[in-house]
C-alpha positions, 0 to 999 in steps of 0.5 A, a space after each residue: 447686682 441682680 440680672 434679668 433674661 430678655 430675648 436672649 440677652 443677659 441685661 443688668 437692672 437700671 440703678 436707683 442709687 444716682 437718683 435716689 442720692 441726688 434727691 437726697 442731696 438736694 432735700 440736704 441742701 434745701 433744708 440747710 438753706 431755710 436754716 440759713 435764711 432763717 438763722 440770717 436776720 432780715 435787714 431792718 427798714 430805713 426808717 427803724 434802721 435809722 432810729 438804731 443807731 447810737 446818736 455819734 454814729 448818726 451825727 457821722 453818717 447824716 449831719 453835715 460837719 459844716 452846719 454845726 457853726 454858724 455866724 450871726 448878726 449881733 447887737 450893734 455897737 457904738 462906736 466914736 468916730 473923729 471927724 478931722 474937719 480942720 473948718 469945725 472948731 474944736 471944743 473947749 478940751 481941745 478936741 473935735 467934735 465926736 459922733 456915735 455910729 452904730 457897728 455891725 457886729 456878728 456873734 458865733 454860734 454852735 449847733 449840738 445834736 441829741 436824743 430826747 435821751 442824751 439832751 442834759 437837763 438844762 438844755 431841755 429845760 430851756 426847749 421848753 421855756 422856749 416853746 412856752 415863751 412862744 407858743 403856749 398862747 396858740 396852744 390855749 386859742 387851739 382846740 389842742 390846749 395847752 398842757 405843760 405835762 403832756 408837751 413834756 411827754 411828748 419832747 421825750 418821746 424815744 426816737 425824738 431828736 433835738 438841734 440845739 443852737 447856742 452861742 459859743 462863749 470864748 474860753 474862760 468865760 462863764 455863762 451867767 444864764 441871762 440871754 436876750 430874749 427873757 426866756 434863760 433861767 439861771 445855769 443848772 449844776 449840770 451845766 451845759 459844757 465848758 465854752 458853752 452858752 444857754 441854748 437860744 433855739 432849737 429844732 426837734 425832729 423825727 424820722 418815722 412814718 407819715 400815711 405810710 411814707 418815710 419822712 422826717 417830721 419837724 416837731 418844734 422850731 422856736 427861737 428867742 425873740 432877739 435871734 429872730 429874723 438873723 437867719 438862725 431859723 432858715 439855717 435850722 430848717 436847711 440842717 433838719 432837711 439835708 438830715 432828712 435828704 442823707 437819710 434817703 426819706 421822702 419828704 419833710 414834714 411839719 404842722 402849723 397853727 393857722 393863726 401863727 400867720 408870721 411862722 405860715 409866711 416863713 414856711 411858705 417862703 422855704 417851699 413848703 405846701 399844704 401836705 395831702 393829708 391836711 386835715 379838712 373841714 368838717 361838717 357837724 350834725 347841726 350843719 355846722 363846718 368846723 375849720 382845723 385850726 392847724 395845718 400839715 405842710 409839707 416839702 419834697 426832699 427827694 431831688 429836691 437840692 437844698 439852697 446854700 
């Protein structure tokens, strides 16, 4: 190593090695970092994250298991009753007299879960007869129209979702396609699976964006006419907003024709309010204020406990 004479005394040469290696080593260590993060990809947001997953995998991490059956009032039978009133007199046959009383009844329900991929022909076939059935006339009395095409586009869009209800038929029964209500056609070659009825209602759902925020939006919820008012809607709705509270998103959202005024009480009643972005009336050149003929409502989810 070089030396160097100052004031009589031999000193060495301060070295550059240690620093000229540290810097070395820690240009080495910050270029395989970027390396790292590069090679390590960036977790995706909760709403695509949610939308990834394979329909099993979600009914697993979101769906309550408890939710997927359900009892309901069913048509009421007759049923004879004896009176042993030993003052009545009994009829010629030897009998007393008999009175028909009406029984309650309760039917079994069962809930499925699909992807506008993965739901079987026949059961989507059935959504939209549904949908026709009830609400293809404020379709028509609305500035939307009614498109029997564009509705089925948009019942197929990817990352739609459906709850089915159905009634479970006991084992060995067939299911011959005619429901109350009018809305079933004959069973499909298909099928829709062994001790499984026709579906009878459903809720299509979305976990997207909404102005920027995570929601669930619930695109239809129709019925039969002869499960309405049984509770079958209330349980869909509860379902479609503790998916959307397990998931972690803000609010629940739908739209509602204003005309469909049985459907705005319903809403109204599960806390449902005029969202924020609702469309406003708007007021044309000629001064004339054209009213929207739909509505945005909306519900909070986050700490915002369902009702059972």
């Amino acid at each position: 190593m070089p030396s160097s004479v100052k004031e009589g005394r031999v000193t060495k040469a301060k070295s550059k090695s240690r620093s000229t290696s540290s810097s070395v080593l820690s240009s080495s260590l910050g270029k395989r970092r970027r390396e790292h993060a590069e090679a390590t990809p960036k977790p995706l947001p909760l709403v695509e994250r949610t939308n990834a997953l394979p329909i099993d995998q979600f009914i697993e991490k979101y769906v309550p298991q408890s939710s997927l059956q359900l009892n309901l009032p069913g048509p009421k039978q007759k049923q004879k009753q004896t009176h042993d009133d030993k003052d009545k007199p009994a009829d010629r046959n030897g009998d007393h007299d008999h009175k028909e009383q009406d029984s309650p009844s309760t039917t079994n329900y069962i809930i499925d879960i699909h992807t506008a991929q993965s739901v079987p022909p026949a059961d989507f076939q059935a959504c939209f007869n549904l949908i026709e059935l009830t609400s293809s006339n404020d379709y028509m009395n609305s500035s939307i129209g009614w498109s029997p095409a564009k509705k089925r586009k948009e019942m197929k869009l990817p990352d739609m979702r459906y709850i089915l209800l159905r009634p479970a038929l006991a084992p060995g029964r067939p299911d011959t396609g005619q429901h109350e209500g009018g809305v079933d056609k004959a069973p499909s070659e298909e099928g829709t699976g062994a001790g499984k009825g026709q579906v009878l209602g459903f809720l299509s759902f979305m976990v997207t964006y909404e102005d920027g925020k995570e929601v669930i939006y619930c695109y239809e919820i129709h019925l039969s006419p002869t499960l309405r008012g049984k509770g079958a809607g209330k349980h869909l709705m509860t379902l479609y907003e503790e998916i959307g509270r397990r998931v972690g998103l803000e609010k629940a959202m739908l739209t509602v024709f204003k005309a469909n005024t049985v459907a705005r009480r319903f809403y109204d009643l599960l806390g449902y309010d005029v969202d924020e972005y609702s469309p406003q009336p708007r007021r044309l050149r000629n001064g004339t204020v054209k009213e929207p003929d739909y509505l945005i409502l909306s519900k909070a989810l986050k700490g915002n406990l369902p009702d059972v």
